[in-house]
C-alpha positions in Angstrom: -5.6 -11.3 -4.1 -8.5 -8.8 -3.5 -6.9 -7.3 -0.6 -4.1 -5.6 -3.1 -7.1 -2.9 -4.1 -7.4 -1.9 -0.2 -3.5 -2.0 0.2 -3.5 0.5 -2.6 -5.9 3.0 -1.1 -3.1 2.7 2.0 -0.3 3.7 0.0 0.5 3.2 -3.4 3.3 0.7 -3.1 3.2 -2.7 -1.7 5.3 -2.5 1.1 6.1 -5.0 4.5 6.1 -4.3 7.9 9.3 -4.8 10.2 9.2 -7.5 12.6 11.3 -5.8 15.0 7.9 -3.8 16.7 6.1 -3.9 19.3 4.9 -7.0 21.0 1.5 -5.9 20.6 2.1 -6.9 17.1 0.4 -10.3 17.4 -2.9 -8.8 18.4 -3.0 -6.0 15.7 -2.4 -9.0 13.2 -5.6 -10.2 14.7 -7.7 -7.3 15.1 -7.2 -6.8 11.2 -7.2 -10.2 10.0 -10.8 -10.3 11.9 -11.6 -6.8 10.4 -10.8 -8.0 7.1 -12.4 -11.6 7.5 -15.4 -9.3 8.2 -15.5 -6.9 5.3 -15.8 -10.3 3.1 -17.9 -12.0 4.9 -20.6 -8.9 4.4 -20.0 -8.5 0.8 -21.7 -11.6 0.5 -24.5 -10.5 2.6 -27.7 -9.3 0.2 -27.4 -6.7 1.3 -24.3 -6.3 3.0 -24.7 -4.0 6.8 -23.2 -0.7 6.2 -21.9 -0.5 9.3 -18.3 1.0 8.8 -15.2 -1.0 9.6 -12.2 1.3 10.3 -8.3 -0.5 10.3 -5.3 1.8 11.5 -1.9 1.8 9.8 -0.5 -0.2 12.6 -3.3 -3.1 12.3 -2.9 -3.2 8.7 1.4 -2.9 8.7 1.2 -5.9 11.4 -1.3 -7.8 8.9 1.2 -7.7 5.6 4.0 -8.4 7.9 2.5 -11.1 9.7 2.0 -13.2 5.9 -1.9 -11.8 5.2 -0.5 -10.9 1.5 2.4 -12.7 -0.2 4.5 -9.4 -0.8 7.5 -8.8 -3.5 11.0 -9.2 -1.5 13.2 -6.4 -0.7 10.9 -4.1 0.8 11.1 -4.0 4.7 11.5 -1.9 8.3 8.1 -0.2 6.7 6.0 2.4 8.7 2.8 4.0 7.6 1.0 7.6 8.5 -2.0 9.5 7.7 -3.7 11.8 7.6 -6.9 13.1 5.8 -6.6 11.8 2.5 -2.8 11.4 2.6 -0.9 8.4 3.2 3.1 8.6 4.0 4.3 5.1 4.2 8.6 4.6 5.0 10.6 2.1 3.9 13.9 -0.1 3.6 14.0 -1.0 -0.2 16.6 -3.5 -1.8 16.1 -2.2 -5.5 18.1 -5.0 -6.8 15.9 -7.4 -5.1 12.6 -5.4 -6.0 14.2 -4.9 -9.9 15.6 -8.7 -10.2 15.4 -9.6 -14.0 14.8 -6.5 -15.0 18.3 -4.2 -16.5 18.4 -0.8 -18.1 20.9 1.1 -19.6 19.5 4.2 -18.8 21.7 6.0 -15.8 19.2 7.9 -14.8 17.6 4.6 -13.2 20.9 3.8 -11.5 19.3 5.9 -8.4 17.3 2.8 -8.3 19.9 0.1 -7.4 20.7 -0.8 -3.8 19.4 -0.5 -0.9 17.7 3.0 0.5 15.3 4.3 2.7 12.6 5.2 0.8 9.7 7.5 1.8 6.6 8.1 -0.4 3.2 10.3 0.0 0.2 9.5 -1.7 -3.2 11.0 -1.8 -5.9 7.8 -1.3 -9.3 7.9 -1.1 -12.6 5.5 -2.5 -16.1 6.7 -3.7 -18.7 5.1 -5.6 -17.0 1.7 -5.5 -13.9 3.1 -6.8 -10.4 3.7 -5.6 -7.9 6.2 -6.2 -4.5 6.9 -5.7 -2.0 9.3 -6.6 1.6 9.4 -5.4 2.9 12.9 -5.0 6.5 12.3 -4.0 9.1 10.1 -3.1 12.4 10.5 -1.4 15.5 8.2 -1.5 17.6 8.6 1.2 16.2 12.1 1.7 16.8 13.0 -1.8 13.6 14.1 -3.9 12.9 12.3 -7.2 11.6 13.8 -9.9 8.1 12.7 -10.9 9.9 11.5 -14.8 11.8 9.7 -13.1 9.0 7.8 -10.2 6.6 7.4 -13.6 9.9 5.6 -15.8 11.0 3.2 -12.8 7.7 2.5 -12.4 7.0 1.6 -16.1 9.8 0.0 -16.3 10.4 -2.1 -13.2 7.3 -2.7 -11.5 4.2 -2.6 -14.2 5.6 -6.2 -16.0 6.0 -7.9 -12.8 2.8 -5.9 -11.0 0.2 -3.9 -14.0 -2.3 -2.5 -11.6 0.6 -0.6 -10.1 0.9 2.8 -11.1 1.4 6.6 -10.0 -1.3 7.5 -10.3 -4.2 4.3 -9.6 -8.0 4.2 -10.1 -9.2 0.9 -9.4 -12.6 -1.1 -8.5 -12.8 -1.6 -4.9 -13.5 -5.2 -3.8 -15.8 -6.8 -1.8 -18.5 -4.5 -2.3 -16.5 -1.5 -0.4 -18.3 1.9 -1.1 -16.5 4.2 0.0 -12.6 4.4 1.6 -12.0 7.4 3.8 -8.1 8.1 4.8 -7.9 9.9 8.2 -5.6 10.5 10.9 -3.8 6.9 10.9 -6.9 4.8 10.1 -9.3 3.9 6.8 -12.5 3.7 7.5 -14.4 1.5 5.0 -18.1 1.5 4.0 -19.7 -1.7 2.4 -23.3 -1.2 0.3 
């Protein structure tokens, strides 16, 4: 689905949204699904307005968790942050769900087994019709892992079920997005 680029300039990991919040919910779901529904309905616009469409961390969290993306299983209870060009997003992760089919004999991947909290930060951003993103750390139940080890899981377990997934990400925006600018718990996106 197209939306996966914009989910990566959020964080770098596809991730879903508790449904234990707020009851306001509902009408976040909605408020995003309409921004969204807008941002595609411009691109086909010739040309699109470039009027900029901004979506907070809580509008988009409440869109993935209320079924806008089909999302892997054994990620949930997930919150997201920003701030300028930085996205934190938190997380409940059942790595034997996430990993299913996948074994290695390597301990040093047995740190990704079970189920953790599981906090990352990414630097995001868009220009020029292109996306980038570049995890800087991750913790597992408070404990820092070593980049090695983020860049081997992530070869290993996620790139042959997800390929555009990766560290460090530069990727075409869709929908005719310009530019993607992270701030203080919203992205604010520009069409051309």
């Amino acid at each position: 689905m197209k939306w996966l680029s914009i989910m990566l300039v959020l964080v770098a990991s596809v991730l879903v949204w508790t449904e234990s919040r707020t009851a306001n919910q509902g009408a976040a779901f909605r408020s995003a699904q309409q921004k969204l529904d807008y941002i595609e309905t411009n691109a086909d616009r010739q040309p699109p307005a470039h009027k900029a469409t901004a979506i907070t961390t809580e509008e988009f969290a409440a869109w993935l968790n209320g079924g806008g993306v089909a999302l892997p299983p054994g990620v949930s209870d997930v919150q997201f942050s920003s701030v300028p060009a930085v996205v934190t997003a938190k997380a409940r992760v059942d790595f034997d769900k996430l990993t299913a089919g996948v074994k290695s004999a390597n301990p040093l991947l047995s740190i990704f087994s079970g189920v953790h909290d599981v906090e990352m930060t990414a630097q995001a951003s868009g220009a020029q019709g292109l996306g980038s993103v570049r995890v800087e750390s991750m913790t597992i139940d408070g404990v820092r892992v070593p980049r090695i080890a983020m860049q081997y899981a992530v070869d290993k377990y996620l790139k042959p079920k997800y390929p555009n997934v990766g560290l460090d990400s530069k990727f075409k925006l869709p929908a005719r997005i310009d530019v993607a600018v992270v701030g203080n718990n919203v992205v604010t996106l520009t069409q051309k």
